[in-house]
C-alpha positions in Angstrom: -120.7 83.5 126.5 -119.2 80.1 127.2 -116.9 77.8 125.3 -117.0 74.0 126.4 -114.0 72.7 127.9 -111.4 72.4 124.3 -113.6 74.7 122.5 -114.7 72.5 119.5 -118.4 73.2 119.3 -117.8 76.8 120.0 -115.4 77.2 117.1 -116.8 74.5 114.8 -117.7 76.7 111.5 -121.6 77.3 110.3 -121.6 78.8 106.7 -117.5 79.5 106.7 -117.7 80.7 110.1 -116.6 79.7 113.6 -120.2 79.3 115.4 -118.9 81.9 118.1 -118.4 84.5 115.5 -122.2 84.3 114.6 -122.8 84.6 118.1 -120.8 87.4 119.0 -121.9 89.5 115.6 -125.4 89.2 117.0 -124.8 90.1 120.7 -122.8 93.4 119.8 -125.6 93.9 117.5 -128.1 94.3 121.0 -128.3 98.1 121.7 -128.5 97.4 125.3 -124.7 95.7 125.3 -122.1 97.7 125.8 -119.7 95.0 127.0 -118.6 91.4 125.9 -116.7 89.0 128.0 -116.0 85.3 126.8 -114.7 82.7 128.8 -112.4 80.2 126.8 -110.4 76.9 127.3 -107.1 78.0 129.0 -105.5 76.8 126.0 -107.3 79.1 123.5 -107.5 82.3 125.0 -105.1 84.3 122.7 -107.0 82.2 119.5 -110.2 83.7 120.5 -109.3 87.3 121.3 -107.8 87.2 117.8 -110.4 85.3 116.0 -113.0 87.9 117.7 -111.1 91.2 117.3 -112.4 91.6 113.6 -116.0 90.7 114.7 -116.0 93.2 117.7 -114.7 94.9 121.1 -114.5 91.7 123.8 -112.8 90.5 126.7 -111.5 86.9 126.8 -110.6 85.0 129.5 -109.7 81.7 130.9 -112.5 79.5 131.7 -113.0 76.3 134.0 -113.6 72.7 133.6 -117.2 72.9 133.7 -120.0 75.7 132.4 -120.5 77.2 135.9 -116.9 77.5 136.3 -116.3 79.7 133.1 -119.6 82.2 133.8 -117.9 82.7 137.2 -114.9 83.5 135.5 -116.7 85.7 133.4 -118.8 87.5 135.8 -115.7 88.3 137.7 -113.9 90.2 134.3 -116.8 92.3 133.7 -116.6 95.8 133.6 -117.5 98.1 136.7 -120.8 100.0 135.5 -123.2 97.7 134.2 -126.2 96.4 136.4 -127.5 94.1 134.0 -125.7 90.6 132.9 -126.6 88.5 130.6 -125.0 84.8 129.7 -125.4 83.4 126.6 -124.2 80.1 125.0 -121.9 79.9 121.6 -123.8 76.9 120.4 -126.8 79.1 120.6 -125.1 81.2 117.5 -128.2 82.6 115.6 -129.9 83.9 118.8 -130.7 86.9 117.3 -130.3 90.6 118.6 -134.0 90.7 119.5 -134.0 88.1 121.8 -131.0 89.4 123.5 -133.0 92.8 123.9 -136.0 91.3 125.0 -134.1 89.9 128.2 -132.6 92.7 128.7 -135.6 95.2 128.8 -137.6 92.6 131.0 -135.1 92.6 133.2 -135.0 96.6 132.8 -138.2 96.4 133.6 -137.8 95.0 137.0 -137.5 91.7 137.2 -134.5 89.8 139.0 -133.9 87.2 137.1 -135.2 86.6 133.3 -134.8 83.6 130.9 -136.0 83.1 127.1 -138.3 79.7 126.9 -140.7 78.1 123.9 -143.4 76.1 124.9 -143.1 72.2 124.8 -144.5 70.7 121.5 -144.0 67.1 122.1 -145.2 64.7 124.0 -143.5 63.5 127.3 -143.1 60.4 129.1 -141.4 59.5 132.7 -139.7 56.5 132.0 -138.4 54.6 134.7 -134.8 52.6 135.1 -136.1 50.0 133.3 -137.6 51.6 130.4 -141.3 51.5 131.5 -143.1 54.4 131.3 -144.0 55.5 134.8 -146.6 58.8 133.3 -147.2 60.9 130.8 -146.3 64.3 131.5 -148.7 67.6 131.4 -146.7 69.4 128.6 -148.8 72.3 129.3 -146.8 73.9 132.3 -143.2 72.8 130.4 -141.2 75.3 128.4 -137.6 74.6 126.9 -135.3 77.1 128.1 -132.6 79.0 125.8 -130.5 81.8 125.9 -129.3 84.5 126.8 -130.3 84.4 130.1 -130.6 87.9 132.0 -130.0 89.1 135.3 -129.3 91.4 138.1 -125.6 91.9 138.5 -126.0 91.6 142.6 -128.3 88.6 142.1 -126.6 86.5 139.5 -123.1 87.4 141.7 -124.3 86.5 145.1 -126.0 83.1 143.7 -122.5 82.3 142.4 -120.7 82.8 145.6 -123.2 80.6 147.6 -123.2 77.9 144.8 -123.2 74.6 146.6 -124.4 72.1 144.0 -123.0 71.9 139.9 -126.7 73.4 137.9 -127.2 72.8 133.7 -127.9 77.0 133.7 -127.6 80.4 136.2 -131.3 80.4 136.9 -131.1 77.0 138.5 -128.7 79.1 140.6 -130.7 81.7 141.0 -133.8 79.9 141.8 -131.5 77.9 144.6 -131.8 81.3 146.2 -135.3 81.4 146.4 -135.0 84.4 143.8 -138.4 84.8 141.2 -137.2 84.0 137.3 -139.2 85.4 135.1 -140.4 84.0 130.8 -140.5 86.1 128.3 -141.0 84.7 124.6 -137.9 82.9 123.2 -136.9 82.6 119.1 -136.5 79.4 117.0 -133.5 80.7 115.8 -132.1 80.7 119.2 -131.7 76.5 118.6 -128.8 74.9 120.3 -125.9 73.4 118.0 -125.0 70.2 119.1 -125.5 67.6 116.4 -125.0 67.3 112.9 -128.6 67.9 112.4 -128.5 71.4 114.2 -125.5 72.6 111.8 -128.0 72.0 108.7 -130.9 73.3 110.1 -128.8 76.5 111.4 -127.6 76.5 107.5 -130.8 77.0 106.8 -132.1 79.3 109.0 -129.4 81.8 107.8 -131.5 82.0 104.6 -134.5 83.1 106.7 -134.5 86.7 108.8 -134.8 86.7 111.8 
């Protein structure tokens, strides 16, 4: 679980409540979790174990500059025991506990390296420089990828320690490594907050169950 560097998103409220509290309520929710460790700014550390004591059992600690940074810091707090990590995003808050078990039991199941994905609904374009458009994409292949993102421990650990290049999520790191990542189904609750428009359509999705 990752705050961005200064932690506003992360702690910006949804319906009276920091956006990492909803996430947090829902991962402890998972059966499958037995362990919670969030990376925050250096700054905040001591703001977020105490915001999340209430909410339930974590371990906080201090995370880099950039998003790859922070799950490194992460991954190196967890606990000895469990073979199975997963990384999820705060501004992901309503991810519900479902999904989080889903990537968990495919990756259970055997697979190395497991991510949550919904199927492209618009059309896309290649534009070019200039604001031509070079081709229209076959949506048909693309899916837009969410989290959490699951993994095994040795896999997601040694694709960190070779890391030789900054990636937008782990299984860019993991496929670096020539590593199979397998889909399963992701939610539409599992929508990323980053804009004004994702706060009221999270507000509203609280009204629906998930």
């Amino acid at each position: 679980m990752r705050l961005g560097a200064g932690g506003p998103k992360a702690l910006r409220e949804l319906r009276g409540e920091p956006m990492l509290v909803h996430a947090i309520r829902r991962v402890a929710a998972a059966p499958s979790v037995c362990a919670i460790v969030v990376a925050a700014p250096p700054s905040d550390v001591e703001a977020v174990r105490s915001l999340l004591a209430p909410v339930a059992p974590v371990i906080v600690v201090a995370g880099g500059t950039e998003r790859q940074e922070s799950v490194a810091a992460a991954l190196a707090a967890v606990p000895e025991g469990p073979d199975i990590i997963l990384v999820h995003d705060a501004a992901r808050a309503l991810a519900p506990a479902s999904l989080v078990e889903s990537v968990a039991a495919a990756v259970r199941a055997g697979s190395a390296a497991v991510i949550p994905v919904l199927p492209v609904i618009d059309t896309v374009k290649e534009v070019g420089a200039d604001g031509v458009v070079l081709g229209t994409v076959d949506r048909s292949a693309l899916r837009a990828v969410q989290t959490p993102q699951g993994f095994k421990r040795s896999v997601l650990t040694a694709a960190h320690a070779s890391a030789a290049a900054t990636l937008t999520d782990d299984a860019g790191l993991v496929e670096k490594q020539g590593v199979p990542v397998t889909c399963v189904p992701g939610h539409e609750h599992a929508l990323k907050i980053t804009r004004p428009f994702d706060l009221a359509v999270a507000e509203l999705l609280l009204e629906w169950p998930s």
